[in-house]
C-alpha positions as CSV (number, residue, x, y, z in Angstrom):
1,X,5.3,62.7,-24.5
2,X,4.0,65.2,-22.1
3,X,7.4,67.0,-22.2
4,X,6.5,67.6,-26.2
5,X,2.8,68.3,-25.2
6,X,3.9,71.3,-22.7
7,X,6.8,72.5,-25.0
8,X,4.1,72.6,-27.6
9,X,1.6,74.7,-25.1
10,X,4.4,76.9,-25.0
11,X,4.9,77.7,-28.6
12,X,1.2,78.2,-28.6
13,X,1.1,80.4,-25.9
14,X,4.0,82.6,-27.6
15,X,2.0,82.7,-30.6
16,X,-1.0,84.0,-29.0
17,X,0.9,86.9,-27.4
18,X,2.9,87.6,-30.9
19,X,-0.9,87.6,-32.7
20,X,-2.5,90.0,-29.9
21,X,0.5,92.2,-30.4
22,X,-0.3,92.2,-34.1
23,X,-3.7,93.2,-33.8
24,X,-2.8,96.4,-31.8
25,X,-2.4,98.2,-35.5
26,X,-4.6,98.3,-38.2
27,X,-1.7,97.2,-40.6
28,X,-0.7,93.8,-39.2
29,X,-4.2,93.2,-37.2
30,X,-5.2,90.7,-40.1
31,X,-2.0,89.3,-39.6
32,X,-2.6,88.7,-35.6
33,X,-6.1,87.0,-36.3
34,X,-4.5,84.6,-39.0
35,X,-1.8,84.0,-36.2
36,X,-3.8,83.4,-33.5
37,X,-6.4,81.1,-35.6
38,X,-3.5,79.1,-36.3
39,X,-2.3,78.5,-32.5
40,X,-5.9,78.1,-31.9
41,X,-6.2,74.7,-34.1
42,X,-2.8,73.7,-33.0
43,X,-3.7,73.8,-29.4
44,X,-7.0,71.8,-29.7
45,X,-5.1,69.1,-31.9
46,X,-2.1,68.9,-29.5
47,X,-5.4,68.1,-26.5
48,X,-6.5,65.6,-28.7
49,X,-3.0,63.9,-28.4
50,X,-2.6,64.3,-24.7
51,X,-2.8,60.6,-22.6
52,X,-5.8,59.6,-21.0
53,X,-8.2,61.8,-23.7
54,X,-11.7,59.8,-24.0
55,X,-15.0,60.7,-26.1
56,X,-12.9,61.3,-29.1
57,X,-16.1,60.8,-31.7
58,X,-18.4,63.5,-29.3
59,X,-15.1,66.0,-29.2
60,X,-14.3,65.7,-32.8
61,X,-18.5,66.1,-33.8
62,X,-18.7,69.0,-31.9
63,X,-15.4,70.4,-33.2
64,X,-16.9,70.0,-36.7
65,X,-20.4,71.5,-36.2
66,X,-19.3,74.6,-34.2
67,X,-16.9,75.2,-36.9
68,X,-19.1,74.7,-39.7
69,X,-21.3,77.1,-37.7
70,X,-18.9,80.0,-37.2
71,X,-17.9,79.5,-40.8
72,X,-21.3,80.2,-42.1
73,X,-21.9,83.1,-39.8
74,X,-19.0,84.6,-40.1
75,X,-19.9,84.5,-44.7
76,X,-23.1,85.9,-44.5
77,X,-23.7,88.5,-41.3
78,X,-23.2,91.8,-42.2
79,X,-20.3,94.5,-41.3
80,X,-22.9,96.4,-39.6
81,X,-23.9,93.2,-37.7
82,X,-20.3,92.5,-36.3
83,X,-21.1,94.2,-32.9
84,X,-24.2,91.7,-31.6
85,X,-22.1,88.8,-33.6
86,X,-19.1,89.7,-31.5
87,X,-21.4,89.8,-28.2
88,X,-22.4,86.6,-28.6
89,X,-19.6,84.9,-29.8
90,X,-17.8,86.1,-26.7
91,X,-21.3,84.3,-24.8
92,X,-20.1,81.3,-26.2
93,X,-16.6,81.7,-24.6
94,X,-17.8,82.6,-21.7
95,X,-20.9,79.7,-21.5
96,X,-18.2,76.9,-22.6
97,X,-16.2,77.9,-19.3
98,X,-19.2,77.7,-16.9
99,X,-20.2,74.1,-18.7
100,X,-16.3,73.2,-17.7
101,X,-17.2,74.1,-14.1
102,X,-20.7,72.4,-13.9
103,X,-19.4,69.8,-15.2
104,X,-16.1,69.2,-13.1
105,X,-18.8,70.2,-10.0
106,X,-21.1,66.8,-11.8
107,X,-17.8,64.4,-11.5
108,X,-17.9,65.6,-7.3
109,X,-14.4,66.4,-8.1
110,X,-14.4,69.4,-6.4
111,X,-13.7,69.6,-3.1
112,X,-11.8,72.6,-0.9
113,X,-8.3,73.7,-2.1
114,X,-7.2,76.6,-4.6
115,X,-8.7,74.3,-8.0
116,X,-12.2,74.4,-6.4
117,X,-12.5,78.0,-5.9
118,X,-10.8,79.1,-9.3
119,X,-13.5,76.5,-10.7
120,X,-16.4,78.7,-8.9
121,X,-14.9,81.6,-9.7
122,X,-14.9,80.4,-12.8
123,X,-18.4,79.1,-13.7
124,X,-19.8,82.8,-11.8
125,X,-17.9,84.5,-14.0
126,X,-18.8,82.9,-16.8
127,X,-22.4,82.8,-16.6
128,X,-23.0,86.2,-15.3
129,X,-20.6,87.0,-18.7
130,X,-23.2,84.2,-20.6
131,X,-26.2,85.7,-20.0
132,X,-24.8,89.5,-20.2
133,X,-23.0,88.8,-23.6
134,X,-27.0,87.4,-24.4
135,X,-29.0,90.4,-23.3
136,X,-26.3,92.6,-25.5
137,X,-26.3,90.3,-28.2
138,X,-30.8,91.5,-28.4
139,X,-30.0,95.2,-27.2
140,X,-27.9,95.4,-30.8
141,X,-30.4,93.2,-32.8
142,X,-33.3,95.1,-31.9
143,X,-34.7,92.4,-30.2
144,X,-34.6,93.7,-26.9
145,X,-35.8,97.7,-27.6
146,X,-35.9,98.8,-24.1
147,X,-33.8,98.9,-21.1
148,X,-35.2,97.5,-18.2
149,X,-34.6,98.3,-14.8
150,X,-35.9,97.0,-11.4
151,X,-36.7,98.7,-8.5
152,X,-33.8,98.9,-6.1
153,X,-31.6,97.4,-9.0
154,X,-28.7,97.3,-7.1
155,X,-29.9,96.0,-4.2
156,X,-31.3,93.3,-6.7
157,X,-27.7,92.9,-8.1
158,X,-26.1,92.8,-4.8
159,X,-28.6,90.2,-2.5
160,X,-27.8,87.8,-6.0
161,X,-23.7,88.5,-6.3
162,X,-24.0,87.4,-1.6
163,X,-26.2,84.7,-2.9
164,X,-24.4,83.1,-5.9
165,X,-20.9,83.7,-3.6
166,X,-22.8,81.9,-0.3
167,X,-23.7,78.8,-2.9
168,X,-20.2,78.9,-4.3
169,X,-18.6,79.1,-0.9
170,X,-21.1,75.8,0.3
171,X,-19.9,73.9,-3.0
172,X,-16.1,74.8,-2.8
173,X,-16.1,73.8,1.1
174,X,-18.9,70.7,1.6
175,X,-19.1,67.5,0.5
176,X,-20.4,65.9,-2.7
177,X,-22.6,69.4,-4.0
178,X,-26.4,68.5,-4.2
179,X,-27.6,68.7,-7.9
180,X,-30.0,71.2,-6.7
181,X,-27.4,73.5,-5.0
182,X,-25.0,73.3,-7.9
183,X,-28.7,74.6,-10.6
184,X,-29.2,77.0,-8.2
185,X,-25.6,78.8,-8.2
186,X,-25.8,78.5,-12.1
187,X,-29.3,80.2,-12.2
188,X,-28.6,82.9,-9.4
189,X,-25.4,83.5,-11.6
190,X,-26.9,83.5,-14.9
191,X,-29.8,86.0,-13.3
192,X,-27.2,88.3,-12.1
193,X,-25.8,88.5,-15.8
194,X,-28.9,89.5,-17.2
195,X,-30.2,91.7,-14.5
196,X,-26.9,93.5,-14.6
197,X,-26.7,94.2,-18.3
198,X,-30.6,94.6,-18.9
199,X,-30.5,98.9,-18.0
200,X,-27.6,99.0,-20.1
201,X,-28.0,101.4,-23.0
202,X,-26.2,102.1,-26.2
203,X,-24.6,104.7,-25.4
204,X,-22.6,102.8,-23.1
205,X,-22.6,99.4,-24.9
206,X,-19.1,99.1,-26.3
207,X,-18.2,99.3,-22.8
208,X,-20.0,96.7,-21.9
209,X,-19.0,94.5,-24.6
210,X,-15.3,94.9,-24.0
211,X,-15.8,94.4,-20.4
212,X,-17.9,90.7,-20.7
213,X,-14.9,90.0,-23.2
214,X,-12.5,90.6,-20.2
215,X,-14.8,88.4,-18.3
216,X,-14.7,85.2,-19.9
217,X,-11.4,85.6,-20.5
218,X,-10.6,85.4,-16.7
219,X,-13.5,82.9,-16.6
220,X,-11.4,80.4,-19.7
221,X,-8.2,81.5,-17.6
222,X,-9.6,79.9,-14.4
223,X,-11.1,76.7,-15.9
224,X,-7.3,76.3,-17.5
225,X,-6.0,75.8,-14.6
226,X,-9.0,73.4,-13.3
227,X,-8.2,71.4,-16.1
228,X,-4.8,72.0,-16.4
229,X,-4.4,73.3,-19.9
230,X,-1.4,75.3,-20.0
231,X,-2.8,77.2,-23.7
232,X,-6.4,77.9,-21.8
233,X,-4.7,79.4,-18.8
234,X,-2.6,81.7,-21.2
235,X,-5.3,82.7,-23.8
236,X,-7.5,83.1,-20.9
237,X,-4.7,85.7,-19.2
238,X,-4.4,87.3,-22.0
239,X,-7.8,88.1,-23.2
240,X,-8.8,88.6,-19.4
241,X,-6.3,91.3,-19.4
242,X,-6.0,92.8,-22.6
243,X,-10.2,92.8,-22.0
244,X,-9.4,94.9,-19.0
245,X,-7.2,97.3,-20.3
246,X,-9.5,98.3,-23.0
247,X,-12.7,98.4,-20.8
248,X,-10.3,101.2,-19.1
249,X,-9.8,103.3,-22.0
250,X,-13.0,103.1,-23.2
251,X,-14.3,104.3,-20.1
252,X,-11.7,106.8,-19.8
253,X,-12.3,107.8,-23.4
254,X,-16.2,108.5,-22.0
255,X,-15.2,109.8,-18.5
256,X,-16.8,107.8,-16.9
257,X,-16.1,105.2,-14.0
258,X,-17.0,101.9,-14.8
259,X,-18.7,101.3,-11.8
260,X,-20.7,103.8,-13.4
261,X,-21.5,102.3,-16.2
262,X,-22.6,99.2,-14.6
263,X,-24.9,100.9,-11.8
264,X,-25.9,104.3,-12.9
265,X,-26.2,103.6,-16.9
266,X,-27.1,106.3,-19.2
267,X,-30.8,105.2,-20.9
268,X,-33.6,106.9,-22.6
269,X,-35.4,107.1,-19.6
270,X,-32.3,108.1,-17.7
271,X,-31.0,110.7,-19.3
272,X,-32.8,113.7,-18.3
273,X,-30.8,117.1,-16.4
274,X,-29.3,119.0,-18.8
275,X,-29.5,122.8,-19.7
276,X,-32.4,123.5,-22.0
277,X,-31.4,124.0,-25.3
278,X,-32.3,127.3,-27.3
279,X,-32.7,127.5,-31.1
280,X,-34.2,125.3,-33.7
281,X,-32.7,123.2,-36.1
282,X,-32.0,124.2,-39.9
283,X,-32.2,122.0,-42.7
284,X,-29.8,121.9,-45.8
285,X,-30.4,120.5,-49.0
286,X,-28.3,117.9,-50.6
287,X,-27.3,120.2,-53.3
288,X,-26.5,122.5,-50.8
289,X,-24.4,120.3,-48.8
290,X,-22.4,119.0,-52.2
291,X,-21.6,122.9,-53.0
292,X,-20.1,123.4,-49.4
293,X,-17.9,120.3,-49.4
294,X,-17.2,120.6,-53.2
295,X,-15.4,123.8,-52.6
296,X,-13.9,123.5,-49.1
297,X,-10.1,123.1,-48.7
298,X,-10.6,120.7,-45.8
299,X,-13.5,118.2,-45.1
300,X,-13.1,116.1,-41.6
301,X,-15.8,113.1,-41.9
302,X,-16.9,111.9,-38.3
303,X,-18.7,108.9,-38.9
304,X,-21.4,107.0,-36.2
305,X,-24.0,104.6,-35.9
306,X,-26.5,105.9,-38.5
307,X,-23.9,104.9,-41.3
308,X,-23.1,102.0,-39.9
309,X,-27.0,101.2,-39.7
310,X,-27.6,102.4,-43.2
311,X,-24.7,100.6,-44.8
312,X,-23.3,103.8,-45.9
313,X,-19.4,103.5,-45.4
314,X,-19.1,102.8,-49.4
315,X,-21.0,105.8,-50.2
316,X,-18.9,108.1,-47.6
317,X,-15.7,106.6,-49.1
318,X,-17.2,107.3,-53.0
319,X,-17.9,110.6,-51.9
320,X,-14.6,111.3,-50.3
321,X,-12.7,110.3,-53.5
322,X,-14.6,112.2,-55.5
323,X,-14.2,115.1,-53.3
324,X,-10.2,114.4,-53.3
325,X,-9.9,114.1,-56.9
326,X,-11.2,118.0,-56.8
327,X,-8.7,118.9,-54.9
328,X,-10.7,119.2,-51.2
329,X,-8.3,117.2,-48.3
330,X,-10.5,114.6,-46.9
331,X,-10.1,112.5,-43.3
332,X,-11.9,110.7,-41.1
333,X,-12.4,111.3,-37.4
334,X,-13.0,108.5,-35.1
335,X,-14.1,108.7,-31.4
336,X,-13.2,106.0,-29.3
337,X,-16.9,105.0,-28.3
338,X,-18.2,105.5,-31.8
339,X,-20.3,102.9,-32.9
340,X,-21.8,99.6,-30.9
341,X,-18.0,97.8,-29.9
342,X,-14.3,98.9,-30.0
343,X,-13.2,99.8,-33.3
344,X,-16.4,99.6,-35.2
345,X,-16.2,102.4,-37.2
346,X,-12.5,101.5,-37.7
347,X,-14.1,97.9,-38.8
348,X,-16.1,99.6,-41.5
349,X,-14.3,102.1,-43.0
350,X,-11.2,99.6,-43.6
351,X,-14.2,97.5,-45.6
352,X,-15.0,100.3,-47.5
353,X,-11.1,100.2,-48.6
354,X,-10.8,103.7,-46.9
355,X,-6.6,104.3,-46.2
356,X,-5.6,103.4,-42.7
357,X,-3.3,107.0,-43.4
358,X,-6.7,109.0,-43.6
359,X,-8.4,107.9,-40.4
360,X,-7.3,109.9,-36.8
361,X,-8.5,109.1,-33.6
362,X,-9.8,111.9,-31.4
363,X,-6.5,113.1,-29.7
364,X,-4.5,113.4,-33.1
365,X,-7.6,115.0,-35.1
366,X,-9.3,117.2,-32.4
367,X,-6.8,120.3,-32.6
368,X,-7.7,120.3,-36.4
369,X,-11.7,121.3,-36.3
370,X,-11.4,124.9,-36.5
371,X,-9.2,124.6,-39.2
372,X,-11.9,122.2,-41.1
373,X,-14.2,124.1,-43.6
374,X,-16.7,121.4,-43.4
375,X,-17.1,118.8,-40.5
376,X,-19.2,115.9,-41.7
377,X,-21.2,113.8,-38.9
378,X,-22.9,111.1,-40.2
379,X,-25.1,109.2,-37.7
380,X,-22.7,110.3,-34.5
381,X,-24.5,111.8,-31.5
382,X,-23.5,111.8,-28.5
383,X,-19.4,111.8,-29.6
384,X,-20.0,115.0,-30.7
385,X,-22.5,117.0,-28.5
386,X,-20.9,120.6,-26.6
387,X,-22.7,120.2,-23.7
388,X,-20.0,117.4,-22.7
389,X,-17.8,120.5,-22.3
390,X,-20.1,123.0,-21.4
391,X,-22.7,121.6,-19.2
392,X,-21.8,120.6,-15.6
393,X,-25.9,118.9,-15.3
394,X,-25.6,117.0,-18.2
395,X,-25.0,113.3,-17.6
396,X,-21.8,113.1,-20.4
397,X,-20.3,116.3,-18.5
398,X,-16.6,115.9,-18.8
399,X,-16.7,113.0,-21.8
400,X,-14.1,114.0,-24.0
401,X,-15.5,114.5,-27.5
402,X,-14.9,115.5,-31.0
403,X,-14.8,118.9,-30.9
404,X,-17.4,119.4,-34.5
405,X,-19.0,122.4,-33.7
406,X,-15.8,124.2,-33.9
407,X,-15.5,123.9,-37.6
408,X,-16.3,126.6,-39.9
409,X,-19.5,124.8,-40.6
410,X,-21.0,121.4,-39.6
411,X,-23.3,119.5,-41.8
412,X,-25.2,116.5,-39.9
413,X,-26.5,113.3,-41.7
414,X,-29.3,112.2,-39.0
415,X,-32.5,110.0,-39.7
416,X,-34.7,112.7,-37.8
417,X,-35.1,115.0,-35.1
418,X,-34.9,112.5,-32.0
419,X,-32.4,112.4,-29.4
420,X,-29.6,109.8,-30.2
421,X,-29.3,106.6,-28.4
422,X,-28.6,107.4,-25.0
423,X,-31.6,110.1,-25.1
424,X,-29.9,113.1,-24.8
425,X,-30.6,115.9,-27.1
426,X,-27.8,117.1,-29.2
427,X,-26.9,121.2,-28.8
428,X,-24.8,120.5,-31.7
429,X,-27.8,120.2,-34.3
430,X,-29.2,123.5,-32.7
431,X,-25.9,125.5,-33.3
432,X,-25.9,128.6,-36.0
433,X,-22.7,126.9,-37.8
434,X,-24.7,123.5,-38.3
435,X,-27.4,122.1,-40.9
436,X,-29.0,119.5,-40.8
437,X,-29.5,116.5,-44.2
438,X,-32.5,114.4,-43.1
439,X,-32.7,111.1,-44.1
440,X,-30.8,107.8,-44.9
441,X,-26.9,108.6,-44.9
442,X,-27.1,105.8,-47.6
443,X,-29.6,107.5,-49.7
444,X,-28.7,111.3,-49.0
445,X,-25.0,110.6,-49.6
446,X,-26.1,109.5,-52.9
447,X,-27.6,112.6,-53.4
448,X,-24.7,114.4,-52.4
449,X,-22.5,112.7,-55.2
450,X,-24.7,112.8,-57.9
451,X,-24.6,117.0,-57.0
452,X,-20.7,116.6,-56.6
453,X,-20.6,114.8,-60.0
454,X,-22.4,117.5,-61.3
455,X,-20.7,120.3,-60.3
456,X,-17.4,118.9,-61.8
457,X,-18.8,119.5,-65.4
């Protein structure tokens, strides 16, 4: 029997890999998640059949309910939700490993050897992940509005990191742990997490996001092999990883080290320097804007966070269609930071039933700006702001961006006048090539087709 069970991890394991590789394209990622759903429930039904299994009535209740949970979430949050859903979902992951460890640490099962410090490593992992996947999960809801940030913070960050490692290091290496010792690695840990993540701002949030994901999947990987699971050791890999990888590109994608990231954030209050910018910004008028677009040859739409806030991604697609069906080429530029998480505005626009064919990511689109008539930035800030390229006091200096302001003209979809997310001003909005449409991108891009409709008559 426990020849099957492991031949069976296998095939699971094999599965998972086949269903990651999937989900690298926009074409067969629906594919890889029905895949890897699939292993998932064969997995945790091949446990349930391994020798020795006990508590079958709590597994199987708790089995039920946290499905019936994700079920319900996943019907009824929004699109525009998916990036604090996705946060703390991935807290979930991560928590679950940590309980594995506290639990094993409970049972005094954990004494010396390699098992014991993969189990530490494990439940320190996870909770700082925990508790950082729940301090994103309120940055993106709006619970949490402002980034907070001790004095000395990374002193803070590392006296608790020496602390949580010196408790870890006395329960790997004593006898029985003391309930006391093992609550107060858990709440060093969990503190770490959430002073860590807590000065955090959007600007560099799908960073962080992809990063905690890489976290509890090293965290899942190292509880595997406490337990030994063969299918938690691989999925944990595997996420940890592929987690990894991303966190690199993204922070390559914003030039920045992650280390970075993590200790010198970009926030509001943080995001002073900078040349001052000259100028004034100049409005347009919806009408205006429909006339431009209406007769251009080529319209490159750079969508951001505003649309994604306002809901707008039908609208932008409506629009683009209708712009299309007058002859006007239409495509979509996508930076890899746009957005709250990876591939958000990828997420949106493949709701809104826009073509995978029509969307470009920054390298294959950039070189096509000056040749744009219009370039369209709806709700995108600091993705498309010169001073990246210009400006050596800036703190996104050297970020590569969408290069926007090189198009003939640049019309901007924004809310108001306020610096975007990570507080930096925009020289974009100030250049003589750009107006400015004030307001909802949901509501003015209604405006904007009724005028296009209009026009066609």
């Amino acid at each position: 029997m426990s020849d099957v069970i492991q031949l069976a991890y296998f095939a699971v394991a094999v599965v998972f890999i086949l269903g990651l590789k999937a989900m690298s394209s926009p074409v067969s990622a629906r594919k890889g998640i029905v895949w890897a759903g699939y292993a998932m429930v064969a997995a945790t039904l091949i446990t349930l059949l391994k020798p020795g299994m006990e508590n079958y009535g709590l597994m199987i209740t708790a089995i039920v309910l946290g499905g019936a949970v994700a079920w319900w979430s996943g019907k009824v949050v929004k699109m525009t939700d998916m990036p604090q859903m996705v946060a703390i979902y991935n807290g979930m992951g991560s928590g679950a490993a940590a309980a594995i460890a506290a639990l094993e640490f409970a049972r005094g099962s954990m004494h010396g050897g390699f098992a014991a410090t993969l189990a530490v490593l494990g439940a320190l992992i996870g909770s700082v992940a925990f508790s950082g996947s729940c301090i994103a999960f309120a940055k993106l809801q709006g619970i949490m509005t402002k980034a907070w940030r001790l004095p000395a913070q990374n002193v803070v960050n590392v006296a608790l990191a020496g602390i949580a490692l010196v408790l870890g290091g006395a329960i790997i290496f004593g006898s029985t742990p003391a309930s006391e010792m093992v609550i107060a690695f858990f709440v060093v840990a969990l503190a770490l997490g959430a002073i860590l993540t807590s000065p955090i701002g959007g600007a560099d949030m799908p960073v962080v996001i992809s990063l905690l994901n890489a976290f509890t999947g090293l965290a899942v990987g190292f509880e595997g092999y406490v337990l030994g699971n063969p299918a938690l050791i691989v999925a944990g890999i595997v996420v940890g990883a592929s987690g990894t990888l991303l966190t690199q590109l993204m922070a390559k994608a914003m030039n920045r080290p992650i280390k970075n990231i993590i200790f010198t954030p970009i926030t509001g209050a943080a995001a002073g320097g900078g040349e001052a910018i000259g100028g004034s910004m100049k409005e347009l008028s919806a009408l205006d804007g429909a006339s431009v677009m209406r007769y251009a040859s080529k319209v490159i739409i750079v969508p951001g966070y505003g649309m994604a806030v306002a809901g707008a991604q039908h609208k932008v697609w409506e629009m683009a269609q209708l712009l299309e069906e007058g002859g006007v080429e239409v495509v979509f530029a996508i930076h890899p930071v746009a957005g709250r998480m990876p591939g958000h505005m990828n997420v949106l626009l493949a709701e809104a039933g826009v073509p995978y064919d029509k969307i470009f990511d920054l390298e294959e689109i950039n070189a096509d700006f000056p040749q744009a008539d219009v370039a369209l930035v709806i709700g995108a800030n600091d993705v498309v702001n010169p001073v990246a390229r210009t400006d050596k006091s800036s703190p996104i200096y050297g970020m590569p961006i969408l290069n926007v302001d090189m198009a003939q003209n640049v019309i901007v979809v924004k809310r108001g006048q306020g610096a975007g997310y990570s507080g930096i001003e925009n020289a974009l909005f100030f250049k003589d090539n750009c107006r400015m449409l004030y307001g909802s991108a949901q509501q003015i891009i209604g405006e904007v087709i009724t005028h296009v409709k209009a026009l066609e008559v």
